[in-house]
C-alpha positions as CSV (number, residue, x, y, z in Angstrom):
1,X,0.0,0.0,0.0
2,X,0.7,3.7,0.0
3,X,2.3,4.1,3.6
4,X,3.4,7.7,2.7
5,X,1.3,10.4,1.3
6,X,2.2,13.9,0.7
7,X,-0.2,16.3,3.5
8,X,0.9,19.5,1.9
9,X,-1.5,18.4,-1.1
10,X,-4.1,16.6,0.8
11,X,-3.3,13.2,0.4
12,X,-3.7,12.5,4.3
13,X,-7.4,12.5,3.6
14,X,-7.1,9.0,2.8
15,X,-6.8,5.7,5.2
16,X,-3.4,4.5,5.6
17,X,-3.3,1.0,5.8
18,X,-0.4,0.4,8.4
19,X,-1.8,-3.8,8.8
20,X,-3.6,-6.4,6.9
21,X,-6.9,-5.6,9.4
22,X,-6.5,-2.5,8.3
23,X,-7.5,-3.4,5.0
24,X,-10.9,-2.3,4.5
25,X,-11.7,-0.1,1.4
26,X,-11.0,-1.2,-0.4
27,X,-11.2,-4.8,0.3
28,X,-8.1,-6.8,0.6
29,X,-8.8,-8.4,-2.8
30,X,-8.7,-5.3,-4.7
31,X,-5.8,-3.4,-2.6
32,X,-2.6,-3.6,-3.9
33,X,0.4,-4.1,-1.8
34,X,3.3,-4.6,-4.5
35,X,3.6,-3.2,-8.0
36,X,6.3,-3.0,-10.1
37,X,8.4,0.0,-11.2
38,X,10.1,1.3,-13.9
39,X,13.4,1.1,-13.4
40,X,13.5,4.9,-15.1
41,X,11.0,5.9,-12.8
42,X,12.8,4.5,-9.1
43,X,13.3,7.9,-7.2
44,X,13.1,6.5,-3.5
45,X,11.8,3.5,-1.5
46,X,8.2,3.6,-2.7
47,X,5.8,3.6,-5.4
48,X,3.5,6.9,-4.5
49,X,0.1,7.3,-6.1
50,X,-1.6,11.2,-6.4
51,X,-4.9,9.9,-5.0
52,X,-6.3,13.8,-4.9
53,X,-6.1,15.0,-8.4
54,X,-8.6,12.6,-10.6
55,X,-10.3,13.1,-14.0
56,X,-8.7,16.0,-15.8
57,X,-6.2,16.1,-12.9
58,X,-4.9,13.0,-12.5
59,X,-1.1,12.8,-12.4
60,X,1.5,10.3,-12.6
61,X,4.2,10.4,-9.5
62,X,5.9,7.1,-10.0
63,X,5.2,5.0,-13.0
64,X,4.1,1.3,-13.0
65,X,6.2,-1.6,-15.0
66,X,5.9,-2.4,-18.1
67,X,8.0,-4.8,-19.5
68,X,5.6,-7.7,-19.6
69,X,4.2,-5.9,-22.9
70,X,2.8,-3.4,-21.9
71,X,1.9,-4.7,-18.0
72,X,3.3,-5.1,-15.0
73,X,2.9,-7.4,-11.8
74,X,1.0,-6.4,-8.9
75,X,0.7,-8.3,-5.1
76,X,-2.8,-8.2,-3.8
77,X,-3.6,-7.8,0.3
78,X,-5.4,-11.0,-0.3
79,X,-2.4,-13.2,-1.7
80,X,-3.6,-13.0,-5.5
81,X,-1.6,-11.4,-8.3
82,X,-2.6,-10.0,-11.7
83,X,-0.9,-8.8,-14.5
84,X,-2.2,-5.4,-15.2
85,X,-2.2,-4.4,-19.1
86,X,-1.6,-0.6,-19.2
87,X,-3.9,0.9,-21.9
88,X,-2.9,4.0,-21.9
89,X,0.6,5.5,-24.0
90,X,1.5,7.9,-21.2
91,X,1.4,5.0,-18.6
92,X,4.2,3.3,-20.8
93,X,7.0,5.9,-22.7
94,X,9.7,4.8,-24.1
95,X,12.5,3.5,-21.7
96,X,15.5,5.1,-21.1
97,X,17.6,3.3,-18.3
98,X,20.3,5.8,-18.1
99,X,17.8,9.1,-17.4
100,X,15.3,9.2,-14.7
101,X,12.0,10.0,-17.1
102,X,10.2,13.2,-15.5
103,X,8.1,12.6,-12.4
104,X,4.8,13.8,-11.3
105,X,3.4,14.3,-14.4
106,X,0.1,15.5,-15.6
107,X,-1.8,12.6,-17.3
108,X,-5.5,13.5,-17.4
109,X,-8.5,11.1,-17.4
110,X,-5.5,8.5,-17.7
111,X,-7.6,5.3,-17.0
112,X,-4.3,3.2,-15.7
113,X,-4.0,6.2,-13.3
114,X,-7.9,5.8,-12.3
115,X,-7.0,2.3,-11.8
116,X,-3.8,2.3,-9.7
117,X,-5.9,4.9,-7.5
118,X,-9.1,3.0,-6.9
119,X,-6.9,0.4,-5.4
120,X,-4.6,2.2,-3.6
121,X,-6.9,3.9,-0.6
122,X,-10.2,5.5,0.2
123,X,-11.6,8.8,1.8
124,X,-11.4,8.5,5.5
């Protein structure tokens, strides 16, 4: 899960999941707890997810895998893992292992970005 949100931009109105029983909303079988990264995209210890700006304000912080064409592998709260197809160009650039690609990005009514944030927390 997200364990560190940004409260300068409002992202501590959403539950932080600190334990499995925790878990809540959403439901364990639709909260991730491991995704993979770009390599391009690996800033710090974490994956972080704007969960604030949505729709036409959605942004990409860190960028999800994709070198499982076009998908990436994600750990669910309740043991299961998917492969997520990213359907969206902006959710998958082109790589460039030797720059760090541009962070924080807009990406507006991205539906990969939608996706990562429905299953990353909830309003408290």
């Amino acid at each position: 899960m997200n364990y560190l949100f940004d409260v300068d931009i409002g992202q501590d109105q959403y539950i932080i999941s600190r334990k499995y029983t925790d878990i809540q909303r959403p439901p364990p079988a639709m909260a991730w707890v491991l995704i993979d990264e770009r390599e391009d995209s690996i800033n710090d210890g974490l994956f972080q997810t704007d969960l604030k700006d949505r729709g036409a304000s959605a942004r990409i912080v860190d960028y999800p895998a994709s070198y499982l064409g076009r998908a990436a592998g994600i750990l669910f709260a309740d043991g299961h893992v998917e492969i997520k197809r990213w359907v969206d160009a902006r959710t998958t650039p082109p790589m460039n292992p030797s720059v760090l690609i541009p962070l924080n990005v807009a990406s507006p009514n991205n539906p990969d970005v939608a996706w990562i944030q429905e299953r990353s927390s909830s309003h408290k």
